[in-house]
N, CA, C and O atoms as a GROMACS GRO file, in nm:
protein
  212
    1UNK      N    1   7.844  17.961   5.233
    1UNK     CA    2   7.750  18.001   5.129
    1UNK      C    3   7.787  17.926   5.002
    1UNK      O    4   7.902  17.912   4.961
    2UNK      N    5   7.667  17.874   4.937
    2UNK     CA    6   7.670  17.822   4.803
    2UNK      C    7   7.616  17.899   4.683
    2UNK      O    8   7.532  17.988   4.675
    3UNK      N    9   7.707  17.823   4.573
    3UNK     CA   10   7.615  17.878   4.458
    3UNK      C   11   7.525  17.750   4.377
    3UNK      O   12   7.573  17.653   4.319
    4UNK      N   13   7.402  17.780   4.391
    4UNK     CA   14   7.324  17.725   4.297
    4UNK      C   15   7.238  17.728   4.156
    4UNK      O   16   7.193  17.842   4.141
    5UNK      N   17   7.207  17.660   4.070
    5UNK     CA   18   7.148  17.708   3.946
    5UNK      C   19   7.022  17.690   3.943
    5UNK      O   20   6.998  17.587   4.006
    6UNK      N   21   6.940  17.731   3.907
    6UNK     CA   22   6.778  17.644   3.840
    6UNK      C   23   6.724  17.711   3.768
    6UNK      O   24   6.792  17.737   3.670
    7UNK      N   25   6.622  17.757   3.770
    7UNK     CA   26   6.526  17.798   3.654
    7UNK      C   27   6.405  17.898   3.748
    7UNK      O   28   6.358  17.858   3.854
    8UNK      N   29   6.371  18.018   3.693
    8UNK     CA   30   6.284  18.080   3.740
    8UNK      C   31   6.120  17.998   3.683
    8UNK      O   32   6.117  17.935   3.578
    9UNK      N   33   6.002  18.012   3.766
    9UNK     CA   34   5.874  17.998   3.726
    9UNK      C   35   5.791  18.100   3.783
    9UNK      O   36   5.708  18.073   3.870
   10UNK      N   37   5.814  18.264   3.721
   10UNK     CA   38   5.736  18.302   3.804
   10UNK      C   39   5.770  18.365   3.973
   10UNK      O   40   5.837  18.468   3.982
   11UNK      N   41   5.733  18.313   4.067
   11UNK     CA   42   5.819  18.384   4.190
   11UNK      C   43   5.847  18.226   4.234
   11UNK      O   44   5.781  18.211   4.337
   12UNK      N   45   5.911  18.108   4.204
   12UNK     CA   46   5.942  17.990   4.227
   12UNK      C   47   6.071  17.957   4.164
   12UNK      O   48   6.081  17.932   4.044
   13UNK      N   49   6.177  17.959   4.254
   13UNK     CA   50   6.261  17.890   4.191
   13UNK      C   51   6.326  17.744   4.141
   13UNK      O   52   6.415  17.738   4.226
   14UNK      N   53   6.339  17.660   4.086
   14UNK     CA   54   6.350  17.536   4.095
   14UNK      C   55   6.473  17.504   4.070
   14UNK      O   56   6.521  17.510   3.957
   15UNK      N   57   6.542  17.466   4.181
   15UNK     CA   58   6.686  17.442   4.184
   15UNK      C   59   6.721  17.337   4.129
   15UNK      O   60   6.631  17.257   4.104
   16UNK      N   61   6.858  17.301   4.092
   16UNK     CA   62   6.909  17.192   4.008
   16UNK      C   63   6.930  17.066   4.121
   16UNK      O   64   6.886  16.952   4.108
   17UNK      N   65   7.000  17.113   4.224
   17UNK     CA   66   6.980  17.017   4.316
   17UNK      C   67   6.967  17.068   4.454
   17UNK      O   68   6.974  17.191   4.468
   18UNK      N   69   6.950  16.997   4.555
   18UNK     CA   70   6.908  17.007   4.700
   18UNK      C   71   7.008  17.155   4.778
   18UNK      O   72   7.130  17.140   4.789
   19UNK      N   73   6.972  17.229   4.805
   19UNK     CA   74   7.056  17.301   4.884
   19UNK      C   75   7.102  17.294   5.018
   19UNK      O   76   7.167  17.379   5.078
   20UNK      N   77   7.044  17.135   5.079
   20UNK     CA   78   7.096  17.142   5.229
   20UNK      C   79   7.103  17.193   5.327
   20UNK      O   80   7.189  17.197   5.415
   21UNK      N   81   6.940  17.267   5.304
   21UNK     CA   82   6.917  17.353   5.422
   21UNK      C   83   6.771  17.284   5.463
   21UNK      O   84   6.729  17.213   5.372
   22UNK      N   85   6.681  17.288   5.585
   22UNK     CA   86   6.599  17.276   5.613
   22UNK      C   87   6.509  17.350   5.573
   22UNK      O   88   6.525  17.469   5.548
   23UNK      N   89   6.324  17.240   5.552
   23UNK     CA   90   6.239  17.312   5.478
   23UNK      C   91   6.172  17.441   5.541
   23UNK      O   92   6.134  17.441   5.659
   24UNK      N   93   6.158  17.561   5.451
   24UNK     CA   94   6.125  17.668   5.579
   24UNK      C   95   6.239  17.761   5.599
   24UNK      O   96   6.234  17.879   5.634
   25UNK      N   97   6.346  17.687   5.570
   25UNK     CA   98   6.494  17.805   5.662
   25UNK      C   99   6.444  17.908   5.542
   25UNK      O  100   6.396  17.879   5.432
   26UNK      N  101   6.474  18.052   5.605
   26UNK     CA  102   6.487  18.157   5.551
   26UNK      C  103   6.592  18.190   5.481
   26UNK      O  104   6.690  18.203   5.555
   27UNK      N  105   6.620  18.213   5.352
   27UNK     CA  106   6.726  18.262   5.325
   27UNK      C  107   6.746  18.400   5.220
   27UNK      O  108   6.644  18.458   5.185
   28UNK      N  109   6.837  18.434   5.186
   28UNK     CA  110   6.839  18.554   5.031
   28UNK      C  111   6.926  18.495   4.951
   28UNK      O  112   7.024  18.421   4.962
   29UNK      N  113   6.848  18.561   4.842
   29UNK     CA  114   6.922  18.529   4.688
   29UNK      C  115   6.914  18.612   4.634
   29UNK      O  116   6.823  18.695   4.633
   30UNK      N  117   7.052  18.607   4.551
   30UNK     CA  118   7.083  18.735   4.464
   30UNK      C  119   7.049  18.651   4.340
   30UNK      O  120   7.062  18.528   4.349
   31UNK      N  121   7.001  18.715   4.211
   31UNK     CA  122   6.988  18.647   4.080
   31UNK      C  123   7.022  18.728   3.991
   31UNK      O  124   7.006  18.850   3.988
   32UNK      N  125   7.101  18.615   3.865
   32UNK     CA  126   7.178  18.671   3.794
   32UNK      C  127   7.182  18.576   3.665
   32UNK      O  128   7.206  18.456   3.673
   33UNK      N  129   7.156  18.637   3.558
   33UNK     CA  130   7.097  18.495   3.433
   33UNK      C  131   7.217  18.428   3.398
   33UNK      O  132   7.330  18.476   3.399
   34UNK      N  133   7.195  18.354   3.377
   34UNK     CA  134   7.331  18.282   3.338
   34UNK      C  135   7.345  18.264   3.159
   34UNK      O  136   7.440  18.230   3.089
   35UNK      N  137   7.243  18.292   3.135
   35UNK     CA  138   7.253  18.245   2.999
   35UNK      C  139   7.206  18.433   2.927
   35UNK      O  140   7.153  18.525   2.988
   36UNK      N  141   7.252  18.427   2.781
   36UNK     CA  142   7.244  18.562   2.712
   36UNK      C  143   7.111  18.535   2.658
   36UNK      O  144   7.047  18.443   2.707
   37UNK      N  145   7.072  18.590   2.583
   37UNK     CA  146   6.912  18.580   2.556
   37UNK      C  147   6.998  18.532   2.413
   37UNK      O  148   7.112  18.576   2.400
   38UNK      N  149   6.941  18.445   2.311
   38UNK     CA  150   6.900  18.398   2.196
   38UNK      C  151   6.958  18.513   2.089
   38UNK      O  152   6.900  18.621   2.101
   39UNK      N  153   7.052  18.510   1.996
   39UNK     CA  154   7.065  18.660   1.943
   39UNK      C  155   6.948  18.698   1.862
   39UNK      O  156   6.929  18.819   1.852
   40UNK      N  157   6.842  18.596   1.784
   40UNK     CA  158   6.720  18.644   1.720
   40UNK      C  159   6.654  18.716   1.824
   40UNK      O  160   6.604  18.812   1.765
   41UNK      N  161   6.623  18.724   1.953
   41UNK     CA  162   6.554  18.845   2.060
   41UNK      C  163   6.623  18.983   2.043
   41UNK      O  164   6.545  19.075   2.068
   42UNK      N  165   6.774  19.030   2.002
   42UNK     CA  166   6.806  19.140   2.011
   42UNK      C  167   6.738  19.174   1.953
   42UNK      O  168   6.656  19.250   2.004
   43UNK      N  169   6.723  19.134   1.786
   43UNK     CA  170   6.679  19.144   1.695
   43UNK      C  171   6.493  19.210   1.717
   43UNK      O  172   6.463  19.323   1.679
   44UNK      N  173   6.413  19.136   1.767
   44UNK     CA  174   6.299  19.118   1.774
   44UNK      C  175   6.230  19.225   1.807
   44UNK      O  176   6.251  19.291   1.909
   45UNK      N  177   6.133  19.252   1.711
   45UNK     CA  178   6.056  19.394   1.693
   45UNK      C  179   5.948  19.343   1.733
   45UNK      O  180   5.934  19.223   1.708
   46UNK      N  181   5.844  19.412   1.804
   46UNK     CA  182   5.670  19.408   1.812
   46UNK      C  183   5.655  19.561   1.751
   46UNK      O  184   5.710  19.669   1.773
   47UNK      N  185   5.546  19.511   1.656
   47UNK     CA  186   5.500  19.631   1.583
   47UNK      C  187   5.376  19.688   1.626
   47UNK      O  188   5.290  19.652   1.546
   48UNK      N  189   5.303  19.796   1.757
   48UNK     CA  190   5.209  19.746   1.758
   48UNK      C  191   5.055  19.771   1.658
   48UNK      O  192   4.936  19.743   1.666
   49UNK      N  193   5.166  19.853   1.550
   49UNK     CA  194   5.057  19.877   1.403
   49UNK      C  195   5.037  19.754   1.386
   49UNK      O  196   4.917  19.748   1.361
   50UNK      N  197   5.084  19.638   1.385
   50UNK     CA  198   5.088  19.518   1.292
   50UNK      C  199   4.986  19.403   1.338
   50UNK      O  200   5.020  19.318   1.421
   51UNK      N  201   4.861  19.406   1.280
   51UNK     CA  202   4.750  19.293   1.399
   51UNK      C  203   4.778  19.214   1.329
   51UNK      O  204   4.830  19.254   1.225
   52UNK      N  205   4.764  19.085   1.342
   52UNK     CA  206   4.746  18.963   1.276
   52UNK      C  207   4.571  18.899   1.324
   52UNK      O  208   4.520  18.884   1.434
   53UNK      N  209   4.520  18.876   1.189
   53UNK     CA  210   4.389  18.853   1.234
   53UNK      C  211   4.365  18.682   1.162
   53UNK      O  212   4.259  18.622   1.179
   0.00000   0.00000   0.00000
C-alpha cells in the first residue's frame, strides 16, 4: 500500500502522480487534508442579514 497526494474536484481525484495500478482496478481511500485551511477562513463570517446589491 501507498500513500498518495492530489487534489479533490468534486467526486474526482487527481493524483500527483501515477499509482501503478491498472485502469479500472478497484480500490479504497481514506482522505485526509493535508493542508489547514488559510487562518483568514477561521475568521470568516457570512452574515445572512448582510445582501450586497
Amino acid at each position: 500500500m501507498s500513500a498518495l497526494q492530489g487534489v479533490i474536484h468534486g467526486k474526482t481525484i487527481e493524483l500527483e502522480q501515477e499509482p501503478g495500478l491498472p485502469e479500472g482496478q478497484r480500490v479504497t481511500v481514506e482522505i485526509r487534508p493535508l493542508d489547514e485551511p488559510p487562518a483568514w477562513l477561521e475568521r470568516f463570517v457570512v452574515d445572512p442579514l448582510v445582501l450586497v446589491s
